[in-house]
Backbone as JSON, one array per atom type, in Angstrom:
{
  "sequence": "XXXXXXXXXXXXXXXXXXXXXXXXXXXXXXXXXXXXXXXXXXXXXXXXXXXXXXXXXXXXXXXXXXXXXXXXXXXXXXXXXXXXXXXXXXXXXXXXXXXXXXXXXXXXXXXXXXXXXXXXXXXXXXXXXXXXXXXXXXXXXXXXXXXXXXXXXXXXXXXXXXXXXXXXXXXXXXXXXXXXXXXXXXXXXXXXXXXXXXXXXXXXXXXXXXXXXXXXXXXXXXXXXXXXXXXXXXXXXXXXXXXXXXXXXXXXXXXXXXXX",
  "N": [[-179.63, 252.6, -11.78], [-176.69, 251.53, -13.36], [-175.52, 249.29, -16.37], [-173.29, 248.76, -15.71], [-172.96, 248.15, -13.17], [-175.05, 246.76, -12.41], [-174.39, 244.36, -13.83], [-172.05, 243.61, -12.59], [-173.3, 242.69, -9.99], [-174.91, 239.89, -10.65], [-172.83, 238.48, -12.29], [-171.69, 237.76, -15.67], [-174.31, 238.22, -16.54], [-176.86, 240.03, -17.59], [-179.25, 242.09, -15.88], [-182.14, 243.4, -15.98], [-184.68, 245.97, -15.26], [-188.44, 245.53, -15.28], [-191.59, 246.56, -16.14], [-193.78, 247.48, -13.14], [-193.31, 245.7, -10.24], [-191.73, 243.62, -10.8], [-189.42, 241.22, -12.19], [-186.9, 240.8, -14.78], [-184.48, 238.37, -15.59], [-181.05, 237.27, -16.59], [-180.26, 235.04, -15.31], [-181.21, 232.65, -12.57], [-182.23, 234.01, -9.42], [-180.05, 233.45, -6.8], [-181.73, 232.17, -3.24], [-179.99, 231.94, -0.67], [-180.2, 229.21, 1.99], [-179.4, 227.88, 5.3], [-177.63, 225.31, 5.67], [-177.75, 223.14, 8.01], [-180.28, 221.58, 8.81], [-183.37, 223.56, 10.06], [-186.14, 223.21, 11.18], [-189.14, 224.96, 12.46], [-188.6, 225.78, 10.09], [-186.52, 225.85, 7.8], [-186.28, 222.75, 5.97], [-184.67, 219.72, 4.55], [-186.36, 217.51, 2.42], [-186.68, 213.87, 1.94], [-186.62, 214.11, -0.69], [-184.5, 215.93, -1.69], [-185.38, 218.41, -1.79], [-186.17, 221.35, -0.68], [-187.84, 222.15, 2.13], [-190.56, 224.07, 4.25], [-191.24, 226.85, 6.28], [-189.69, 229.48, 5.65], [-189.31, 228.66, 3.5], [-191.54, 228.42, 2.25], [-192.07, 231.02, 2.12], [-189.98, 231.91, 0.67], [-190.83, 231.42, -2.21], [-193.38, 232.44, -2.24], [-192.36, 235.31, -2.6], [-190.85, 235.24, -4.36], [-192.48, 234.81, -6.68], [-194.24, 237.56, -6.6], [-192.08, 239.14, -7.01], [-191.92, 238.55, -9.67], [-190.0, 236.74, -10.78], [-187.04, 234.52, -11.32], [-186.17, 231.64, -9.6], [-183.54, 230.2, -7.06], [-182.99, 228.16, -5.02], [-180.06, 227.76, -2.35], [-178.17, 225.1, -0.7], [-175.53, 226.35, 2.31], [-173.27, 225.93, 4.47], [-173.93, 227.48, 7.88], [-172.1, 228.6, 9.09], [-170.55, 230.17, 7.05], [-172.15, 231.7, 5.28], [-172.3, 234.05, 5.35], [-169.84, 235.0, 4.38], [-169.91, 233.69, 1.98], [-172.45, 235.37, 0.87], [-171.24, 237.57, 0.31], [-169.27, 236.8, -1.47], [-170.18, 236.62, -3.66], [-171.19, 234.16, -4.14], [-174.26, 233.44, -3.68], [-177.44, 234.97, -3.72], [-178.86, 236.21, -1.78], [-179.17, 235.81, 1.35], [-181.44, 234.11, 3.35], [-182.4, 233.16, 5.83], [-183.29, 232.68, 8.14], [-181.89, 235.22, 9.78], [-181.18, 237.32, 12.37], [-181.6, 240.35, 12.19], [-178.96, 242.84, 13.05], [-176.9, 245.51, 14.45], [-174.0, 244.91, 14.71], [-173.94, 242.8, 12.27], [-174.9, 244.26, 10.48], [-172.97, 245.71, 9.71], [-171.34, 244.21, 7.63], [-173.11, 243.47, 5.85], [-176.43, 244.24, 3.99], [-180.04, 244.23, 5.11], [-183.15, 243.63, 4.61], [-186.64, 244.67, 4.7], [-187.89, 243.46, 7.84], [-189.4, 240.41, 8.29], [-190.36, 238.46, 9.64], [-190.38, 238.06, 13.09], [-189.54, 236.92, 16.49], [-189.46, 235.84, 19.81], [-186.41, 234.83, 21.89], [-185.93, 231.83, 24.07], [-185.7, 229.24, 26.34], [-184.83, 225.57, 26.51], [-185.01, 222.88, 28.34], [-185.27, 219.85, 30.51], [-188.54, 218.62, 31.3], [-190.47, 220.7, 34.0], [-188.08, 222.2, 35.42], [-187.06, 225.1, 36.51], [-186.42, 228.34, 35.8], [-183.99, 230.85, 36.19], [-183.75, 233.85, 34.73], [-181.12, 235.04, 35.12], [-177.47, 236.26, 36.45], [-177.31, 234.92, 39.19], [-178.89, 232.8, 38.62], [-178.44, 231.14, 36.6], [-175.97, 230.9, 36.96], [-173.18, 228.46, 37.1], [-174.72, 226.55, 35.66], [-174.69, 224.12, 32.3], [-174.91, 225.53, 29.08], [-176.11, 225.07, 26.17], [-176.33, 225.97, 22.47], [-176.04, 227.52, 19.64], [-173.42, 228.42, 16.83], [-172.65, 231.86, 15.78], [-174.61, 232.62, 16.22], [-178.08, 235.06, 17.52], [-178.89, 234.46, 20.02], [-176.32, 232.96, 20.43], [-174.77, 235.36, 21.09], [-175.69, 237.0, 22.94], [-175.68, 235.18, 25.26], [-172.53, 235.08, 25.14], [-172.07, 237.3, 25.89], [-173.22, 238.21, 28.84], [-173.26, 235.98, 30.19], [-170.88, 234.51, 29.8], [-168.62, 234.01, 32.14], [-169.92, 233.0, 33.57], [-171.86, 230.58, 33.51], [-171.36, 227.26, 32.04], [-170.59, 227.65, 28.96], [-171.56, 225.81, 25.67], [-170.56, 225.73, 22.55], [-172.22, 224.88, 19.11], [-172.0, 223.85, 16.01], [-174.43, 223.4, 14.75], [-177.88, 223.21, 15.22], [-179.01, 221.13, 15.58], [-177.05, 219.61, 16.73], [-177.03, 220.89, 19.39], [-179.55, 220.04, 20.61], [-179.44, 217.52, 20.4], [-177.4, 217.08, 22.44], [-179.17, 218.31, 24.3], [-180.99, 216.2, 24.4], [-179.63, 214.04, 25.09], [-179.05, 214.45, 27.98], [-176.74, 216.12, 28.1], [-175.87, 218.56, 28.61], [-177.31, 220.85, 30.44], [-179.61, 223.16, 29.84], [-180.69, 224.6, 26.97], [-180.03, 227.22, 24.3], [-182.23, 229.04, 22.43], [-183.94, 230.53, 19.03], [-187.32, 230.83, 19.73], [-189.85, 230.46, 18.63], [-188.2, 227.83, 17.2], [-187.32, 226.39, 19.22], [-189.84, 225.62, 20.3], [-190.9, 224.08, 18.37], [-189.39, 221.71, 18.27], [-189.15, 220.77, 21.49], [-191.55, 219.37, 20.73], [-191.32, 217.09, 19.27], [-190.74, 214.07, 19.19], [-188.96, 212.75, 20.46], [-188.08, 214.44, 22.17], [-189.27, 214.07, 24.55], [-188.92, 213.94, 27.2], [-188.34, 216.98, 27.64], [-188.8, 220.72, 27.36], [-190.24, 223.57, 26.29], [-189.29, 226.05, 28.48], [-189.84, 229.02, 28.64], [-189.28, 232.37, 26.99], [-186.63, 234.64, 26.84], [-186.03, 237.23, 28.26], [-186.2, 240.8, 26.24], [-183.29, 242.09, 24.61], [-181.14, 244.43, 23.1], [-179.11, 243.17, 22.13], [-180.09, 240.57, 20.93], [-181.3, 241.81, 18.17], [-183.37, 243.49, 15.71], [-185.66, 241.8, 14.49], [-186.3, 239.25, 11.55], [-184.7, 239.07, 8.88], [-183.85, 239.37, 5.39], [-180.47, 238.67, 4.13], [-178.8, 240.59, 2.47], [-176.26, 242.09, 0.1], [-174.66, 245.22, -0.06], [-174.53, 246.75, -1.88], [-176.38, 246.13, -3.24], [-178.48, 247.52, -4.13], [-180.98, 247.91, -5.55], [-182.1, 245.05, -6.04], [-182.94, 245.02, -2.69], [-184.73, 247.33, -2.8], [-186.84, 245.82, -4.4], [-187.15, 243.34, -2.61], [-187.61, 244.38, -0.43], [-190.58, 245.47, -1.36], [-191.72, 243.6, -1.91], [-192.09, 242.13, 0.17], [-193.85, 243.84, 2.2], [-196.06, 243.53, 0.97], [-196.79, 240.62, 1.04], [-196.4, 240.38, 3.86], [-199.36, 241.76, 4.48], [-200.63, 240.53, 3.68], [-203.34, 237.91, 3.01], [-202.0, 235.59, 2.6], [-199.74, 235.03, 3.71], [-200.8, 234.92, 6.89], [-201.81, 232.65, 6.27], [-199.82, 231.04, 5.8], [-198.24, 231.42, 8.03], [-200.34, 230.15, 10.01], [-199.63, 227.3, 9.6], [-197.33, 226.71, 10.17], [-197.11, 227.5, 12.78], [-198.39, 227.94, 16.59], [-198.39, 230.75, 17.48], [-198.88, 233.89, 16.19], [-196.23, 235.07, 14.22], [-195.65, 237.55, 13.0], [-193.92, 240.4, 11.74], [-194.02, 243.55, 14.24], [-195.27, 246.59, 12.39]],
  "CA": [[-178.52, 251.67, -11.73], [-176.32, 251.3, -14.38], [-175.68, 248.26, -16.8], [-172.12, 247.89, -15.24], [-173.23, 248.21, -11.68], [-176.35, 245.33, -12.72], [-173.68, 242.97, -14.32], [-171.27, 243.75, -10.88], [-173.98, 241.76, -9.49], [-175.1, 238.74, -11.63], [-171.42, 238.5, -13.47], [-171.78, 238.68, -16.93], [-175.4, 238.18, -16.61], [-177.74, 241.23, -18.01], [-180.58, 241.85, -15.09], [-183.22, 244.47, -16.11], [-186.12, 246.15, -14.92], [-189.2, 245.79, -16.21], [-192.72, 247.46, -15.23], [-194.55, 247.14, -11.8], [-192.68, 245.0, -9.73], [-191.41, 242.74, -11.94], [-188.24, 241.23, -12.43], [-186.23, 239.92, -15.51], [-183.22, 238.19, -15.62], [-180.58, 236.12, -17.39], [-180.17, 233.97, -14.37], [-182.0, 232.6, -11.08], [-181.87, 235.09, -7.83], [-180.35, 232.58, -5.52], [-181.59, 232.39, -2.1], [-179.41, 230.66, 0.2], [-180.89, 228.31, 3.02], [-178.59, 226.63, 5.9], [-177.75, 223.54, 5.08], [-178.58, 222.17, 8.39], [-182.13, 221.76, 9.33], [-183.85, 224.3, 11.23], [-187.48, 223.2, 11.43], [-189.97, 224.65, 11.02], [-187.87, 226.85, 8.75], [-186.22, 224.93, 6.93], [-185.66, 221.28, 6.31], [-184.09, 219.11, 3.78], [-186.99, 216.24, 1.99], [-185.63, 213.24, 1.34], [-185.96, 214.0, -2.19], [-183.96, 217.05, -1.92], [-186.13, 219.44, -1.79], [-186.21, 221.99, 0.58], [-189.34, 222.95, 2.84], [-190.87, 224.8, 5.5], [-191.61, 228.24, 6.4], [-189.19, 230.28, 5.16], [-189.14, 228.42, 1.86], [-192.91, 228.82, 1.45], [-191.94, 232.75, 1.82], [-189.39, 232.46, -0.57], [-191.45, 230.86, -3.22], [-194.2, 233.56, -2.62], [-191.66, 236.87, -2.46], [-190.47, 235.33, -5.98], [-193.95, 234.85, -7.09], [-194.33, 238.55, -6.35], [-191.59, 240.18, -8.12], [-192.02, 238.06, -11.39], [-188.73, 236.46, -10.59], [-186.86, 232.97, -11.26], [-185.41, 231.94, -7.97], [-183.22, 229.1, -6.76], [-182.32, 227.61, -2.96], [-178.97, 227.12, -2.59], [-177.53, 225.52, 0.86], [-174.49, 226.73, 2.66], [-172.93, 225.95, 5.9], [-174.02, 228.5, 8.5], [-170.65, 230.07, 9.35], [-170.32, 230.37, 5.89], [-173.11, 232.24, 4.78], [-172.34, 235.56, 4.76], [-168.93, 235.03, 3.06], [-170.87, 233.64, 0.32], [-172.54, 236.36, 0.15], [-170.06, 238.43, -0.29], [-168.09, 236.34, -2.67], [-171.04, 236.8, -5.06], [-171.92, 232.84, -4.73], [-175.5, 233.38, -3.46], [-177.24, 236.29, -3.95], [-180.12, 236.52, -1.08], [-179.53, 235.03, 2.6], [-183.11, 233.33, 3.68], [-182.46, 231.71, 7.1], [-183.33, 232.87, 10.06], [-180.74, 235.51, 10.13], [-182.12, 238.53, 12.81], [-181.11, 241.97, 11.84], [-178.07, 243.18, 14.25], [-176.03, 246.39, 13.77], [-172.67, 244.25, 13.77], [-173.64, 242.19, 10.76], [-174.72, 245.53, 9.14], [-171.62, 246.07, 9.53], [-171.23, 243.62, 6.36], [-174.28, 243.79, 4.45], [-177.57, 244.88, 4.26], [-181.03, 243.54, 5.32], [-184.46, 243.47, 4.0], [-187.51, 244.36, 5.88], [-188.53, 241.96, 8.79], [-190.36, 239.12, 7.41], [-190.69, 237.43, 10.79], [-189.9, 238.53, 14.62], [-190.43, 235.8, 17.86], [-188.39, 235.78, 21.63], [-185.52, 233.88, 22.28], [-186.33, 230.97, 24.48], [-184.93, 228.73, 26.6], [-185.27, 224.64, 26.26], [-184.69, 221.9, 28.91], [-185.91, 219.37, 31.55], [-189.95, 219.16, 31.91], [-190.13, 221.21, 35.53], [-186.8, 222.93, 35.75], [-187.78, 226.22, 37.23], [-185.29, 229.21, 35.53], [-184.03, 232.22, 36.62], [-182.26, 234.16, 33.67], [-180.11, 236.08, 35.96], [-176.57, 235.3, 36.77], [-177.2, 234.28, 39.75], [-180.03, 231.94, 38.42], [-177.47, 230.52, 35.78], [-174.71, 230.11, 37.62], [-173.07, 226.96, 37.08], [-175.43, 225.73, 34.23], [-174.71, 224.18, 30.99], [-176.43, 226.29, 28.33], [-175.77, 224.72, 24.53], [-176.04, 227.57, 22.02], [-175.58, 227.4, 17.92], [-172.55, 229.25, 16.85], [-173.24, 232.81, 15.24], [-176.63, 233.44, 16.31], [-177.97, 236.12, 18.5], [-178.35, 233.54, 21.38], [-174.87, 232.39, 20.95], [-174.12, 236.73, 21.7], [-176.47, 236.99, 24.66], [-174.66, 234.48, 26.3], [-170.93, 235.53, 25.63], [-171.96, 238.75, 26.82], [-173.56, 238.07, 29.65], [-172.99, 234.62, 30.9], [-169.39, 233.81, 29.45], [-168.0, 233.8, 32.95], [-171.07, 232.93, 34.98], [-172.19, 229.22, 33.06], [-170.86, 226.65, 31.44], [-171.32, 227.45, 28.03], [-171.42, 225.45, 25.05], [-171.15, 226.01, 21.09], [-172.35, 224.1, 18.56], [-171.72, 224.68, 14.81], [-175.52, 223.44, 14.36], [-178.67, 223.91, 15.85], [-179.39, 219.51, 15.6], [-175.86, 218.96, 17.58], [-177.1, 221.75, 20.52], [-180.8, 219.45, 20.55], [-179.32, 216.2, 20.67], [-177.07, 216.6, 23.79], [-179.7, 218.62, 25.37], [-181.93, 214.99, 24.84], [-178.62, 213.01, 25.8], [-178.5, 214.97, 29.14], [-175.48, 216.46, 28.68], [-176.08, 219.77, 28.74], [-178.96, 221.56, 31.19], [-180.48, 224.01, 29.05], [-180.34, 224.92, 25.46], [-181.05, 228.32, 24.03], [-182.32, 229.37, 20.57], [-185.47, 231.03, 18.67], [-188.88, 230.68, 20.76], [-190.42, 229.0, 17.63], [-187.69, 226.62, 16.98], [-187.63, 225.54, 20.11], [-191.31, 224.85, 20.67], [-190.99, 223.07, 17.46], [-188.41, 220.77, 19.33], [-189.96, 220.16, 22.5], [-192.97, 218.92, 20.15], [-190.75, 216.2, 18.9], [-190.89, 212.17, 20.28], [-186.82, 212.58, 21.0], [-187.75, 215.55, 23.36], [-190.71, 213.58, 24.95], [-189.01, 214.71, 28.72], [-188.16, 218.04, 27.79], [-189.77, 221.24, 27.49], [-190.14, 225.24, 26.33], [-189.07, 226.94, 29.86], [-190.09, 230.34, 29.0], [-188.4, 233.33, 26.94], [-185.71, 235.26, 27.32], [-186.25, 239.18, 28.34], [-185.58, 241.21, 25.09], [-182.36, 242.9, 24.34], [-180.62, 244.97, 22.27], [-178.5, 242.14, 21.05], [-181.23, 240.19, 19.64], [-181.67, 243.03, 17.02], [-184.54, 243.95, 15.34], [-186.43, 240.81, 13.84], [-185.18, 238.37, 11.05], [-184.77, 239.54, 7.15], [-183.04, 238.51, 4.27], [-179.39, 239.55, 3.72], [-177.69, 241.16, 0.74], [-174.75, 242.82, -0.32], [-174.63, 246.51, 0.05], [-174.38, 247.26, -3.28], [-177.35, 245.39, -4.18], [-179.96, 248.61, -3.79], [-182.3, 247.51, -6.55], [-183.09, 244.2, -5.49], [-183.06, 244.85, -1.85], [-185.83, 247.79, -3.27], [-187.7, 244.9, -4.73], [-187.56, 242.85, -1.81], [-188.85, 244.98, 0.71], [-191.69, 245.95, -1.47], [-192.73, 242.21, -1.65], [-192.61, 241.87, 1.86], [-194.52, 244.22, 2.78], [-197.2, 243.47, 0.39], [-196.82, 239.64, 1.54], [-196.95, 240.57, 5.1], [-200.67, 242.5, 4.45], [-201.91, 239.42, 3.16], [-204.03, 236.39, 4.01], [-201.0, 234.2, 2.37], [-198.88, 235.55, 5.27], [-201.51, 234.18, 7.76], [-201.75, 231.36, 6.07], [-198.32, 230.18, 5.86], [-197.49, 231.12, 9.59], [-200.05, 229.05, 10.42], [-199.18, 226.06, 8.93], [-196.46, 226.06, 10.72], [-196.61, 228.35, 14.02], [-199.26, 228.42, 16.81], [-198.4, 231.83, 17.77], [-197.75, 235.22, 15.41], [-194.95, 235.37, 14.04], [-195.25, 238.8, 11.89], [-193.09, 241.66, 12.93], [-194.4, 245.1, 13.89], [-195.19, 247.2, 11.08]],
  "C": [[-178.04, 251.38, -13.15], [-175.94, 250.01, -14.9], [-174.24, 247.5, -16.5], [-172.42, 247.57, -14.14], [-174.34, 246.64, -12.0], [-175.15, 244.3, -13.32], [-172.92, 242.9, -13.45], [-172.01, 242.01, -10.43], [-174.42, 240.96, -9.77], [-173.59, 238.33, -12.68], [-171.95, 239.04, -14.67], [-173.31, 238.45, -17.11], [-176.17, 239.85, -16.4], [-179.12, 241.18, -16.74], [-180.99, 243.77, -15.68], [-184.32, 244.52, -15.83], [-187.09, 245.84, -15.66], [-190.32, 246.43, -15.0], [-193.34, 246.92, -14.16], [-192.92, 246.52, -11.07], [-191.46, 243.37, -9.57], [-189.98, 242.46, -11.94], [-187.31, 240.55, -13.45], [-184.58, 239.59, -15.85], [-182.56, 236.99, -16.22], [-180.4, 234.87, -16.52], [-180.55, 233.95, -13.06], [-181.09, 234.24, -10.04], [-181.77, 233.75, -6.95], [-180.27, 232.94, -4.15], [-181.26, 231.57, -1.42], [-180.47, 230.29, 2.01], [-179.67, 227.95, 4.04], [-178.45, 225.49, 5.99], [-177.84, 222.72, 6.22], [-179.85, 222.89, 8.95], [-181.94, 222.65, 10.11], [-185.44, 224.45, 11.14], [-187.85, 224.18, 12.6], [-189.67, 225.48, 9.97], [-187.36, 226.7, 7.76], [-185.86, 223.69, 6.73], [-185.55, 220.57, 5.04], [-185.2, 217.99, 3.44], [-186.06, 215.36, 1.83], [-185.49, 212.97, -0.2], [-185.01, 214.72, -2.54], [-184.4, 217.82, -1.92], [-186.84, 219.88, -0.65], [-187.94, 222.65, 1.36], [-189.42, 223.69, 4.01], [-190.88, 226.49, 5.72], [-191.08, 229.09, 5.47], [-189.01, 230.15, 3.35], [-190.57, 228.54, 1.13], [-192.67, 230.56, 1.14], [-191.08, 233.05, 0.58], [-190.14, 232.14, -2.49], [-192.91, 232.52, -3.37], [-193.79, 235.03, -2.88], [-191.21, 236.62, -4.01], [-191.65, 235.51, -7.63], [-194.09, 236.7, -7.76], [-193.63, 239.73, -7.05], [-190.77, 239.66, -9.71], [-190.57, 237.53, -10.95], [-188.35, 234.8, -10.68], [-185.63, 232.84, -10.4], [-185.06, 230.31, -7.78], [-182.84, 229.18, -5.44], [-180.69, 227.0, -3.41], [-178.69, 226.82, -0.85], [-176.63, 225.88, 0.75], [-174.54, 227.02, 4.25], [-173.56, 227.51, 6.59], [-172.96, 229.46, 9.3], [-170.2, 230.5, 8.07], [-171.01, 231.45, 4.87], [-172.96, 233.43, 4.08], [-170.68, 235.59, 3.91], [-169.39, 234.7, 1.51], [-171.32, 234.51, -0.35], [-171.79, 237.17, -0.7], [-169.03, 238.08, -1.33], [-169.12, 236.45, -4.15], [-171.41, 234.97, -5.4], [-173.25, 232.68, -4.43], [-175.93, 234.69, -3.19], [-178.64, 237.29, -2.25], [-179.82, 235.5, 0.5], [-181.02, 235.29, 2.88], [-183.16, 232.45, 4.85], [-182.32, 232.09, 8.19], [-182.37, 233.61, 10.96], [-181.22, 236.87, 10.52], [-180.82, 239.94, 12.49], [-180.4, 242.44, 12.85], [-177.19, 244.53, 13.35], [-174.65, 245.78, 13.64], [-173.15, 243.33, 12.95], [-174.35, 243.18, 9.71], [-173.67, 246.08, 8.83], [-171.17, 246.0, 8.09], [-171.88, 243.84, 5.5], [-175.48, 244.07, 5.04], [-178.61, 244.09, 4.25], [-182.31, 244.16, 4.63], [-185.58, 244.23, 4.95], [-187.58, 243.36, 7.04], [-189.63, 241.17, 7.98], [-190.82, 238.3, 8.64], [-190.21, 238.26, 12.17], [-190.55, 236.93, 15.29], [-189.23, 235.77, 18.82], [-187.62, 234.98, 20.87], [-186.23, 233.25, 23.2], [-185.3, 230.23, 25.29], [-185.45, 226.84, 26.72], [-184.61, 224.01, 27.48], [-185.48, 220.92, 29.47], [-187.33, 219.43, 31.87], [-189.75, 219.92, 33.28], [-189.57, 221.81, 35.83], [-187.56, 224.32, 35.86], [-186.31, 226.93, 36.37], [-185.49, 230.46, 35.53], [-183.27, 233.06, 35.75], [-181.89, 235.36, 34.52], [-178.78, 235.93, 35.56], [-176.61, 234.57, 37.96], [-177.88, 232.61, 39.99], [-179.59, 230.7, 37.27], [-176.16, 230.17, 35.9], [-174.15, 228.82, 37.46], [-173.56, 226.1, 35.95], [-174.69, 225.47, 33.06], [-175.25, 224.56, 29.89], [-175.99, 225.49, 26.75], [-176.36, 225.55, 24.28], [-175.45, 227.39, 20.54], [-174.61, 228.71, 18.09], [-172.94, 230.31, 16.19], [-174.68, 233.22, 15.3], [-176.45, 234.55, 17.38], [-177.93, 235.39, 19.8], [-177.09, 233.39, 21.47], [-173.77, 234.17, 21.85], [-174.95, 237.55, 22.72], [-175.51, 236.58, 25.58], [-173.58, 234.85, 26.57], [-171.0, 236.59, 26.09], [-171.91, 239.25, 27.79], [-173.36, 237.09, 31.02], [-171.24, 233.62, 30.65], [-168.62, 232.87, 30.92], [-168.68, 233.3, 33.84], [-171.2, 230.89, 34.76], [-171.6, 228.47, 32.57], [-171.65, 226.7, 30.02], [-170.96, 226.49, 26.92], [-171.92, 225.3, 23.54], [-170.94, 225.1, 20.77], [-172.51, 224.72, 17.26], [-173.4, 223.75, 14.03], [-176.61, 223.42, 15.49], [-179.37, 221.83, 16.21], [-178.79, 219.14, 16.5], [-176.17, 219.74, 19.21], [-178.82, 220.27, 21.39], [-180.83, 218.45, 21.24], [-178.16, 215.98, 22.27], [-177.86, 217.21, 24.73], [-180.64, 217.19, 25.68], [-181.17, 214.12, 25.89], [-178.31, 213.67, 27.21], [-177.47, 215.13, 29.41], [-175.07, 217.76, 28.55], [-177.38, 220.11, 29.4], [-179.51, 222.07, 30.28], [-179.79, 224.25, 27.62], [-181.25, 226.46, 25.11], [-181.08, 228.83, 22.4], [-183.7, 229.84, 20.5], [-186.42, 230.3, 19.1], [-189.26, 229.77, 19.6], [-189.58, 227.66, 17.19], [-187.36, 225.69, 18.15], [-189.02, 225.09, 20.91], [-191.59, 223.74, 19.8], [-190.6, 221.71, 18.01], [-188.31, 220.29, 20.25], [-190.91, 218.94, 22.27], [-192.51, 217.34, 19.59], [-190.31, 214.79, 19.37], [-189.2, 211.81, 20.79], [-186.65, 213.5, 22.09], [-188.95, 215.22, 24.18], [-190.48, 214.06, 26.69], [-188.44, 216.28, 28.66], [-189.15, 219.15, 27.41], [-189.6, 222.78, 27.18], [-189.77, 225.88, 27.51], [-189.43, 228.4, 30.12], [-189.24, 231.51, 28.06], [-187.68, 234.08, 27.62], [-185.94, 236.84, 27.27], [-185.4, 239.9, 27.26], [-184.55, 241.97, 25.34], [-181.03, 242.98, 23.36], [-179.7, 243.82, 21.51], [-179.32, 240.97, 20.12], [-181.67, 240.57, 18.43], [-183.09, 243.15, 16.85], [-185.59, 243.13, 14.03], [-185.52, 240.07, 12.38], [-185.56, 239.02, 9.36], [-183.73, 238.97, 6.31], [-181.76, 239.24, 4.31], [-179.21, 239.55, 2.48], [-176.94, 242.03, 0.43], [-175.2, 244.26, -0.19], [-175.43, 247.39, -0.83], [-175.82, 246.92, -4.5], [-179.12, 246.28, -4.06], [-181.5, 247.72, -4.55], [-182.96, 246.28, -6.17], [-183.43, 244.39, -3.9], [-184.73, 245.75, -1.96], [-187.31, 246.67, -3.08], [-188.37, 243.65, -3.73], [-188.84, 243.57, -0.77], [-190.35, 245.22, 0.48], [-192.76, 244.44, -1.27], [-192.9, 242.14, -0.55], [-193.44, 242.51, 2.34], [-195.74, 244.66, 2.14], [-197.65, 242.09, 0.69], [-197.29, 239.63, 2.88], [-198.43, 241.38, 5.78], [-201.23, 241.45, 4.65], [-202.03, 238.51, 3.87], [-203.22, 235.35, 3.4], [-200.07, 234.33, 3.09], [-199.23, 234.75, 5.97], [-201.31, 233.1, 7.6], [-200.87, 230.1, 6.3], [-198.01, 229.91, 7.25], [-198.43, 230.82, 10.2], [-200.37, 228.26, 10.67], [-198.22, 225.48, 9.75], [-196.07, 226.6, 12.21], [-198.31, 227.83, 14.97], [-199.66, 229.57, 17.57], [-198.6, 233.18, 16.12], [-196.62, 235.23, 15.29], [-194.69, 236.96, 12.95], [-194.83, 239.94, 12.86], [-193.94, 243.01, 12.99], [-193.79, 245.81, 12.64], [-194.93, 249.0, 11.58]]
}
C-alpha cells in the first residue's frame, strides 16, 4: 500500500506499518459504537464511558495490533454513511455480515454469531409461520437483519412495526402495545432479565436464514485492505483465546463464538 493510498485513509495523517502485528499511527483508529444502548453490547456509563461486550473486544483487538483506538457514537441509520464519509474508521456494533451491505463495504471476520429470537408475554405459545403470525404486532429496530426477515416475509401477513432504536421496540413491548418484539437471541435474553420486563419473556428463536447473513463483524471501507488484514488477524488470535471465553462470559450464558 502506498503512502497516498495510507493518507486516502487517515487524511493527511501518515499510518505505517511496523513489524509483527503492530500498528503505528498519527491518529486514533476510530471504532464507532451506536449511540443507543444495546446491552450487553454496548451501553453508555453515566460517566461517559462506553461498556460492555463489544467494547471489551474492542479494547483487546487494539491491544493486539499495538494500536491507539477511540469509540466514537453514531446514530444507527447513520453508521455506514459515516463510514464512508471517512468520519469513523471501524463499525463495532452488532452489525451481521449480509451480501447487500457488502454491497457498500467490507467486513472483518466474525467476532460473534447467536439466533434471532423472538420476545413477548410470559406463556404466549409462537408459531413463526404466517399463519402463526397472522395478525400480530411484531416491533423490529430499523436496519437490522430482523427488521429484513420480517419485510420479507411477514410485511403483508402482521402488523409490523419499526423503530429507529432497539430501547423504543422494548419499551412498547413492556407498555403492551405491541405482541412480540424481534431482535438478537442475546439481546433479548438480556431484556427479559430486566425488572421492566418482569412479565415478559425469551419465546424461542427464529429458524435460520439466509437473510440473517453470516455472523456479526466489524465494517470498513473497501479500500481499507491493510487494516481490515490487521483486523482479522486479531480476531482470530482473540477468538483462540481464554480472553475470548472470558469476556463472553461475563456477559453471555450461552457461546457466542462463531464457527471457525
Amino acid at each position: 500500500m502506498g503512502q497516498k493510498r495510507l493518507a486516502n485513509w487517515l487524511g493527511s495523517a501518515v499510518f505505517m506499518l511496523v513489524a509483527g502485528t503492530g500498528l503505528a499511527q498519527a491518529k486514533p483508529i476510530v471504532f464507532a459504537v451506536a449511540a443507543e444502548p444495546y446491552p450487553p453490547f454496548t451501553l453508555k456509563q453515566a460517566n461517559g464511558q462506553w461498556s460492555g461486550f463489544e467494547v471489551d473486544l474492542i479494547h483487546k483487538l487494539c491491544e493486539e495490533i499495538k494500536a491507539q483506538c477511540e469509540i466514537k457514537e453514531v446514530a444507527w441509520d447513520g453508521i455506514i454513511p459515516s463510514l464512508l464519509a471517512k468520519k469513523i474508521d471501524v463499525i463495532f456494533s452488532s452489525m451481521s455480515i449480509t451480501e447487500e451491505r457488502e454491497k457498500q463495504i467490507a467486513f472483518s471476520k466474525a467476532y460473534y454469531d447467536t439466533p434471532v429470537a423472538i420476545a413477548g408475554p410470559k406463556g404466549t405459545k409462537v408459531d413463526i409461520s404466517p399463519a402463526g403470525l397472522k395478525g400480530k404486532s411484531i416491533g423490529v429496530q430499523i436496519s437490522t437483519v430482523s427488521a429484513n426477515y420480517l419485510k420479507k416475509y411477514y410485511e403483508n401477513i402482521a402488523d409490523l412495526r419499526y423503530y429507529d432504536t432497539q430501547d423504543s421496540a422494548n419499551a412498547d413491548l413492556v407498555a403492551g402495545r405491541i405482541d412480540l418484539m424481534m431482535a438478537d437471541g442475546t439481546a433479548v435474553s438480556s431484556f427479559v432479565k430486566s425488572p421492566d420486563a418482569s412479565g415478559l419473556d425469551n419465546l424461542g428463536t427464529v429458524p435460520y436464514d439466509p437473510v440473517f447473513g453470516r455472523g456479526v463483524g466489524a465494517g470498513l471501507r473497501k479500500d481499507d485492505t491493510e487494516l481490515k488484514t490487521h483486523l482479522d488477524s486479531a480476531i482470530q488470535s482473540l477468538l483462540a483465546s481464554k480472553d475470548y471465553d472470558a469476556i463472553s462470559r461475563k456477559y453471555f450464558d450461552i457461546s457466542v463464538k462463531p464457527a471457525q
